[in-house]
N, C-alpha and C positions, 0 to 999 in steps of 0.2 A: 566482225562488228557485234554478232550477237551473242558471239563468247565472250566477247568482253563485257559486254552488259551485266550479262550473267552472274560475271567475276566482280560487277561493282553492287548488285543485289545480292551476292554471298558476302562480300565483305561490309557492307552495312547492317544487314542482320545478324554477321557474327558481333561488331560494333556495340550494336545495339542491347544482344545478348550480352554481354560482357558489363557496358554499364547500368544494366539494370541488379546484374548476379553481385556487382563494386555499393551498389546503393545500396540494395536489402544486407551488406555482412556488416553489419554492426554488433561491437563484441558482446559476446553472454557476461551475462552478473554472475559472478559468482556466488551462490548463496548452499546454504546448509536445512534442508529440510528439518523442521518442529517435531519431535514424537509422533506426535498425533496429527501428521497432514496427510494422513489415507481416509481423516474422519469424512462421512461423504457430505457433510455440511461446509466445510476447503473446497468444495469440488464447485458447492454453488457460489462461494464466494469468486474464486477463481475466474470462470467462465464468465462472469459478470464484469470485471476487473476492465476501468477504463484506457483508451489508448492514451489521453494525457489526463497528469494530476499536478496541482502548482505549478501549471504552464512546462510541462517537463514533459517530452513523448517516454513511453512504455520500452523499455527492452526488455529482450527473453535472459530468463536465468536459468540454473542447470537443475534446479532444486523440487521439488514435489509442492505445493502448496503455496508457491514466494511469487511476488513480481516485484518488477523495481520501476523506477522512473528516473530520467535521468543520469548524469555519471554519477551516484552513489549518492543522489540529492535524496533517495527516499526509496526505500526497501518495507516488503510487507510479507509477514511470515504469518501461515495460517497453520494453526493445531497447536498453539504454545499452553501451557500450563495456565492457565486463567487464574489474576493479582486473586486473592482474596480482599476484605476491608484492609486500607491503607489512608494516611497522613498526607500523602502525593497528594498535585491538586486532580481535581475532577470538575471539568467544565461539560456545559451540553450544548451541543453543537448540530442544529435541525434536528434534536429527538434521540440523538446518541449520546451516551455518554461518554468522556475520554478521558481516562486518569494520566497523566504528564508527570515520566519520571526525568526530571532535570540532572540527575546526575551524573549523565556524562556530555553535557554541554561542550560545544553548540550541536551535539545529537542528542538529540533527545527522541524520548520512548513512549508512543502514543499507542495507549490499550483504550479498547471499546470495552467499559467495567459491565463485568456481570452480564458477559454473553459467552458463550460452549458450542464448541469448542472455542480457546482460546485465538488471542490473533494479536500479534504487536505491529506497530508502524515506526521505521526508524527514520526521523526527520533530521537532513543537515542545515540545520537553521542561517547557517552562513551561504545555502543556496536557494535555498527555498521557504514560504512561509508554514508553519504545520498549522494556521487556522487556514489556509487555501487547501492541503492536505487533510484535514479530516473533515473539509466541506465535499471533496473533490470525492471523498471512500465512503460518503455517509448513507448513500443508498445499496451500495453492497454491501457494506457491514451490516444492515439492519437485514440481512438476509439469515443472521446470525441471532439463533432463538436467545433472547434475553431471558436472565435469571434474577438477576438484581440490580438494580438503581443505588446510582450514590448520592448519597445525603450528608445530612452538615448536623452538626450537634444535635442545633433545634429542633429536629428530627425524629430524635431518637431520646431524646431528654425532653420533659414539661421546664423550657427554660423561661423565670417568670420577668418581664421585663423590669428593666433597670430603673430602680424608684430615687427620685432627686431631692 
């Protein structure tokens, strides 16, 4: 009787081992490491990096500096070449700014303007929202020393208002 027992406490904790090792294997993202994601500025963003963004949980990737979220709903590459001034829009989003390159819809390409090291966010708009996504990064990114702020004509021009 008490080997038997035994035999049903070994086989519920192998049981138990097993669906626990079935629930954490969820596949890696494949992603490609940025130039510049040994910069140690990546490292604080990185570690900071939420477990869900746009209602999407975190998967690990293989890549230096990236995380994702989601099945490919939203990927985040740290060390990219940071836009210089661009025509793309740029909205601000709690104190960050985000220049939105549209063209390659519905993924589209959300940089934090005028922070170094660079960082892109690639948003699948047909799974997720990229205003939930750059509310959800807005506090890690800002871990990311700002350089420049983006501005609109009136700005940067004395433009004198339109006389009737």
């Amino acid at each position: 009787m008490k080997s038997r027992a035994l035999k049903i406490v070994a086989l519920s904790a192998a049981l138990a081992s097993t669906a626990t090792l079935l629930s954490a294997c969820t596949p890696i993202e494949p992603m490609e490491a940025a130039e510049n994601a040994n910069d140690p500025a990546c490292a604080n963003v990185i570690v900071r990096l939420p477990d869900v963004v746009a209602g999407e949980e975190r998967r690990y990737t293989n890549a230096q500096a990236t995380g994702a979220w989601g099945d490919g709903a939203v990927q985040l590459v740290c060390g990219v070449e940071p836009t210089g001034p661009t025509t793309d829009t740029c909205v601000n989003v709690n104190g960050v700014d985000w220049v939105i390159d549209e063209s390659a819809a519905p993924i589209y390409r959300f940089e934090p303007y005028g922070r170094s090291p660079g960082l892109a966010v690639y948003v699948d708009s047909d799974q997720v929202s990229g205003t939930e996504t750059a509310v959800d990064l807005g506090a890690v990114v800002q871990q990311l020393p700002q350089e420049r702020q983006c501005t609109t004509l009136s700005d940067t021009f004395d433009v004198p208002d339109a006389q009737q």
